[in-house]
Each structure stands twice: as C-alpha cells, then as structure tokens.
C-alpha positions in Angstrom: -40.6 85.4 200.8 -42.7 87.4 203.0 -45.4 85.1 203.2 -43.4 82.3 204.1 -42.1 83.8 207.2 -45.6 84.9 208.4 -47.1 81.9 207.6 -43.6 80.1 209.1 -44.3 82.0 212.4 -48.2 81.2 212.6 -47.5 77.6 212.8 -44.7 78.5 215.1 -46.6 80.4 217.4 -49.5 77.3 217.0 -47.2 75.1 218.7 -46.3 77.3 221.6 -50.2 77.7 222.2 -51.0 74.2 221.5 -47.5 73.3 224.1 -49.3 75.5 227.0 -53.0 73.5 226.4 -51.1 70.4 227.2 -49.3 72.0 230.4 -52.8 73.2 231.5 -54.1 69.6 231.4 -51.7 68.4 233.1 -52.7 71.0 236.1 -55.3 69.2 237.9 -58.7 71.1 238.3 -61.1 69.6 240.7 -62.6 67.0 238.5 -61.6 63.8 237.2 -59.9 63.8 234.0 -57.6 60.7 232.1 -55.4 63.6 230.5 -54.5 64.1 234.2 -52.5 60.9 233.7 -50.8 61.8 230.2 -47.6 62.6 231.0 -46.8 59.3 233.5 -44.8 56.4 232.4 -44.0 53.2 233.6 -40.9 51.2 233.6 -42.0 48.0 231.4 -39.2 45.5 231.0 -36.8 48.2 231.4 -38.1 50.6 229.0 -40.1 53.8 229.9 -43.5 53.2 228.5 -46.3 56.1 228.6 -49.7 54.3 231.1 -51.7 54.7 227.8 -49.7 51.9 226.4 -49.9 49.4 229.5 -53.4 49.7 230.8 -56.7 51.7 230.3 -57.1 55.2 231.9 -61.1 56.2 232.2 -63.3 58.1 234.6 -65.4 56.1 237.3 -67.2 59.4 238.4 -66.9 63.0 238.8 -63.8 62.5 241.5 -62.2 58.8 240.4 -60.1 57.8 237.9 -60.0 54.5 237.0 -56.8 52.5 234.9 -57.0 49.3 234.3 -53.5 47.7 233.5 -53.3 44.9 231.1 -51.0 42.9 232.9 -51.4 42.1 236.3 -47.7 42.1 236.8 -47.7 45.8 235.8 -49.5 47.0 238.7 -47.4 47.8 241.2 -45.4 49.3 238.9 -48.3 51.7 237.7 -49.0 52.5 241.1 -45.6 53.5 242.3 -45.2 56.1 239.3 -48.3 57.6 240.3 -47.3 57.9 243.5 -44.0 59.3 242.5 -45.4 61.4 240.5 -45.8 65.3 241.1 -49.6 65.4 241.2 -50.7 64.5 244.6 -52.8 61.2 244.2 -52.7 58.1 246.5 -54.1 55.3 244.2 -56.0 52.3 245.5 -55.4 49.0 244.0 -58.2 46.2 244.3 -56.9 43.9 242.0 -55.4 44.6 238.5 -58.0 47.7 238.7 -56.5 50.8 240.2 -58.7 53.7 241.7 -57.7 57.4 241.8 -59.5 59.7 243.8 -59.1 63.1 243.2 -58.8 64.7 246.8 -60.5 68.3 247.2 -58.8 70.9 246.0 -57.9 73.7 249.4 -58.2 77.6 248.5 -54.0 77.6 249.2 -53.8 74.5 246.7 -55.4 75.8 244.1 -54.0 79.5 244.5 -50.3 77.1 244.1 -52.4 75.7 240.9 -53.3 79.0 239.4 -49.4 80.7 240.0 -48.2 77.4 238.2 -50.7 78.2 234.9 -49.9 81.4 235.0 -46.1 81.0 234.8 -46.8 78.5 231.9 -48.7 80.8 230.3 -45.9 83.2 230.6 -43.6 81.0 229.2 -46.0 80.6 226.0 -45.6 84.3 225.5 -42.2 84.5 225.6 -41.8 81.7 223.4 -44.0 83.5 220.9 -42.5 86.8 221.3 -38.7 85.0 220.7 -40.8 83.5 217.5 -41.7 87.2 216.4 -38.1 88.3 217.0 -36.8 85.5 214.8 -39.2 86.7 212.1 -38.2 90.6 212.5 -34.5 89.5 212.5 -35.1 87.6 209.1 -36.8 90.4 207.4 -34.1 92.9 208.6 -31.8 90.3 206.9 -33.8 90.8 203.5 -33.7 94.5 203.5 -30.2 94.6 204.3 -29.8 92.1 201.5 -32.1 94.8 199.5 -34.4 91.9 198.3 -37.6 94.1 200.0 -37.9 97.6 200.1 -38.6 99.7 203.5 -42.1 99.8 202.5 -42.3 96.2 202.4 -40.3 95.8 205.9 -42.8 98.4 207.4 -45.9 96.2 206.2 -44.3 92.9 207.6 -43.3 93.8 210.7 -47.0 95.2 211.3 -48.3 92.0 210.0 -46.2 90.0 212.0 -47.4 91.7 215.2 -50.7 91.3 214.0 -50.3 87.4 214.0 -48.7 88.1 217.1 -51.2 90.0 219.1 -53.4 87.3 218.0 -51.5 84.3 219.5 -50.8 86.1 223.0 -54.8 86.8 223.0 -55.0 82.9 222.8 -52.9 82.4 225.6 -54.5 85.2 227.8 -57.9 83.8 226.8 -56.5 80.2 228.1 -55.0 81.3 231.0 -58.4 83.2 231.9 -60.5 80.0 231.5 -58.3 77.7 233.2 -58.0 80.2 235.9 -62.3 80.5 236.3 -62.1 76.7 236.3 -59.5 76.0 239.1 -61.3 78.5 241.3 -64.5 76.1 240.7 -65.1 74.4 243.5 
C-alpha cells in the first residue's frame, strides 16, 4: 500500500517537472527554436488547430524560424496568431513561406524572461510539495485506520521526502540551466 503511494507520487511529481520543461520552452532564449512556436494555434475552418497541424515549423538559421503552411489560404491566418501571440515576433511572409526572426534579446528583456522562469519554476515546487502533502495526508489516513504501524508511517514519510527532495533538485537544476542560457548572449 505503501509502495503504491510512493511510486503514485514519483509519477506525480514527473509530470509537474516534465509541465515546467514545457513552460521553459516556451520562454524564448536568444536562438531560434520550432518549440518556440508549440503552443500557437490557428483558427482552421472554425476550429482551433495547433501550427504543427497546418504548416511546417523549422529553423532557417541561428536567428529565423521558418513555417511553411500547407495551404496558402492559411497564411494570413498563421501570421496573425503569431502576431497576437505573447512572444514578441513580427513574421515576414513572402509567399506561402513565413519568416521569423528572432530579435535580440535586451539585458531588461531577458531579466523579464528569467523572473518569468523563475515563477514557473516556483509553481513546479508548489505543485510537488501539494503532491507530498496528498501522500502524507493518505498515510496518516492508514495509520489512523491502523493498517501501518507508526514505524511504518515514520519510514514513509522519510521516503516520501526523499522522492521529494529529489524532484525540487530537478527543478532547481532546470531553473539554473535555463537561467545560464537566457543570460547567453
């Protein structure tokens, strides 16, 4: 019973880490990258569609993206919900080919970059410890039930911040890296 909750919150904690890696790439460093353009969708016939279903997103060099829709009709289309969206890019269309460039990031831009991954790495911890307190709260639950004895509560609820510790280290680590390569210039 033990072991289910451990291993339960491992893969719960997993997904908050893995939830924040998808945040960070969506925090544009300097460079050119089609995950930049994950989270954009475009209205297609009336229905929201993500851009990887409605053209090709690729790199053209270290500073241009590249996405080439599939239907010409789709184009301005792509190009206002880049533009509307909350990244900062004017696109360039020549064509059905659309270019991105990625303007230069300015120290006060990319101190606004670092405070945003910072506050999503916070929100990865939190969601981790909640995860923990769930846990605890379920173990309590079996000792009160007296299906585990205090010895075996003790021994959980230092494994559990074991895993714990483990998954906030992740995030630190994260955070750290992302933070080193915003500051890249």
């Amino acid at each position: 019973m033990i072991n289910e909750l451990k291993q339960d919150a491992g893969e719960r904690m997993a997904k908050s880490v893995e939830a924040l890696s998808h945040a960070f790439n969506k925090i544009r460093t300097g460079r050119a990258h089609p995950s930049l353009l994950d989270g954009l969708t475009v209205s297609y016939y009336g229905v929201d569609t993500p851009l990887s279903q409605v053209g090709n997103v690729s790199v053209l060099d270290a500073r241009t993206l590249s996405v080439s829709v599939w239907e010409k009709t789709l184009v301005p289309e792509v190009e206002k919900a880049i533009l509307k969206s909350d990244l900062g890019l004017n696109p360039a269309t020549s064509g059905e080919l659309i270019r991105i460039p990625m303007p230069a990031l300015t120290e006060e831009t990319r101190k606004g970059f670092i405070k945003q991954a910072r506050s999503e790495a916070e929100t990865a911890r939190i969601s981790i410890r909640n995860i923990r307190r769930d846990v605890l709260s379920d173990v309590k639950e079996l000792l009160k039930e007296k299906e585990i004895t205090e010895d075996e509560d003790h021994k959980a609820q230092d494994e559990i911040q074991k895993i714990t510790d483990k998954y906030i280290k992740q995030v630190d680590e994260a955070l750290a890296a992302k933070e080193v390569d915003l500051m890249e210039i």
